[in-house]
N, C-alpha and C positions, 0 to 999 in steps of 0.2 A: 524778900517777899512779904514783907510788914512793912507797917507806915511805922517810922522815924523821928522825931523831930529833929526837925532843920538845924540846929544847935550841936546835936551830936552825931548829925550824919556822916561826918568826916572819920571822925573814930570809932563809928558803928561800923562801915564800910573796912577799913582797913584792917579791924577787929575779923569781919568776917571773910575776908582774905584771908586771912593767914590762918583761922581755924576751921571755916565750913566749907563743905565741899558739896555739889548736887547729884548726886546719885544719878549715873547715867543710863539707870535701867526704870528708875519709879519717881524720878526729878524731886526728890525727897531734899530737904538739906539738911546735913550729916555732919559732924564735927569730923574731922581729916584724922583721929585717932581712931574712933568707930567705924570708917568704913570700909574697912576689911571685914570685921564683926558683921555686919548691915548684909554684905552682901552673902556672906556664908551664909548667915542666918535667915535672910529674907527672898534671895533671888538665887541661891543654887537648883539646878534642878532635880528632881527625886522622881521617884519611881511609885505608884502608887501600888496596893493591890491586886490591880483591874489590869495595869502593866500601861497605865497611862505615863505621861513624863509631865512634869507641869514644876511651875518655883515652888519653892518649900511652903511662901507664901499663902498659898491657894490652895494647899492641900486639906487641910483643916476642913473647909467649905465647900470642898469637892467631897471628902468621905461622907460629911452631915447630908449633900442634897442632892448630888450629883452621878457617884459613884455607883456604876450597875450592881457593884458587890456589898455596899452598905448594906448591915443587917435592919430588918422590919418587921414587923410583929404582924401574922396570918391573923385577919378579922373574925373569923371563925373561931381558931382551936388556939390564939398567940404562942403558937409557934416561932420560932428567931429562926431566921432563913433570908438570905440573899435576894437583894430589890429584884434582879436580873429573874428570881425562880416564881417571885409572888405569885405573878398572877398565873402561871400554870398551876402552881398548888392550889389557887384558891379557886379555880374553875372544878379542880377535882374536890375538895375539901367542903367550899359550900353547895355540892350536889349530893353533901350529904342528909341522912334526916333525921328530924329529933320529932318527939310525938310531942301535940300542943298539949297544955298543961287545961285547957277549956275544952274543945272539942274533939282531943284524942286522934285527930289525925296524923298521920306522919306530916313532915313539915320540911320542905327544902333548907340547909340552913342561910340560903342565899336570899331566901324569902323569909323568914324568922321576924324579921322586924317589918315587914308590911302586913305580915297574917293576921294581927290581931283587929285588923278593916275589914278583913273581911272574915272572921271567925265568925261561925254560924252556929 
């Protein structure tokens, strides 16, 4: 899958016969010693969390952006809570009120950072 020169194509070729092999699952090329390793470690499939199944691969990537249960931090009170609870917490959480620090009113804290437009 690389350009060669014509020179040593014969014994680039034959080279890679006998040591590389393509990964029949990610068309990867793999030295013929490593891919047993490659695939345990790259394309077995696991269990996530969530009770999802996916290759070992994608797991990583699934927990950081994907996964309902990745934990995230409440905009209001950062709280560490489950992607999947966020936003019920946070419908309860910024209904809560905090008094403005200018005008003394109570204050949604869902609206905390627009109030000071319109503090009177």
């Amino acid at each position: 899958k690389k350009d060669i020169p014509a020179v040593n194509f014969i014994i680039h070729e034959i080279h890679c016969r006998r040591n590389i092999e393509i990964c029949p699952y990610c068309s990867d090329s793999i030295p013929k010693s490593e891919m047993k390793n490659h695939i345990e470690s790259e394309h077995v499939q696991v269990t996530c969390k969530c009770r999802m199944k996916m290759e070992n691969s994608l797991l990583k990537d699934h927990e950081a952006s994907s996964c309902p249960l990745r934990p995230v931090l409440c905009q209001f009170c950062d709280i560490q809570l489950a992607f999947n609870k966020l936003q019920e917490h946070e419908l309860y959480c910024g209904a809560r009120t905090e008094p403005c620090g200018r005008c003394g009113r109570n204050v949604l804290l869902r609206e905390l950072k627009e109030h000071p437009r319109v503090c009177g």
